[in-house]
C-alpha positions as CSV (number, residue, x, y, z in Angstrom):
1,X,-16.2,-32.5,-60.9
2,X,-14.2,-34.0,-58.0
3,X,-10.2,-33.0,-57.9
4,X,-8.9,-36.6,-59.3
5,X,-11.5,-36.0,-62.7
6,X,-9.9,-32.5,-63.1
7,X,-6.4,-33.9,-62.6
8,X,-7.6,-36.8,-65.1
9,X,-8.9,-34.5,-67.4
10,X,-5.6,-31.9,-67.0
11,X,-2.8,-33.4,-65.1
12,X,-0.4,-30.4,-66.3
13,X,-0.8,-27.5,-63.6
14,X,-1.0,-30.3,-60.8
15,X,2.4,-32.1,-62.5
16,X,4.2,-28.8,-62.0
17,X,3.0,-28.2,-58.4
18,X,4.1,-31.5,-57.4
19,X,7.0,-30.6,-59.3
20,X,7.7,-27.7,-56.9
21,X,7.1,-29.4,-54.2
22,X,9.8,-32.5,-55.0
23,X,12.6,-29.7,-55.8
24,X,11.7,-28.2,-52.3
25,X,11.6,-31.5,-50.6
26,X,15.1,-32.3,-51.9
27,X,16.4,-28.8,-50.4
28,X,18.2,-28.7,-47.2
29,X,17.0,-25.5,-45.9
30,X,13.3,-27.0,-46.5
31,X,13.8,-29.9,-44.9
32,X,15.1,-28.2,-41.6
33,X,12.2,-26.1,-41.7
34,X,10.2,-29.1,-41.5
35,X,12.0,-30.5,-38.8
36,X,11.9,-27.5,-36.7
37,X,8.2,-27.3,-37.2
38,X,7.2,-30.8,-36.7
39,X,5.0,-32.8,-34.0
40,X,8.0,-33.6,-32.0
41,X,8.8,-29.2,-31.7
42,X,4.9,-28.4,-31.1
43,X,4.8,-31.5,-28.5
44,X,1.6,-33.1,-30.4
């Protein structure tokens, strides 16, 4: 069963992850973290 089937067959658990990860995406502190840690810091 490949991950989109099971998400097909059960979107629920997946809907509230991406859930989570919207609310953290919208929250400053996240966001700077993000930055600080991205390509441009680690020079690739």
């Amino acid at each position: 069963m490949t991950l989109f089937a099971r998400i097909a067959a059960d979107p629920g658990p997946f809907v509230a992850v991406l859930d989570r990860w919207y609310d953290a995406a919208e929250d400053p502190a996240t966001i700077r973290l993000l930055v600080d840690r991205g390509p441009a810091r680690t020079g690739t």
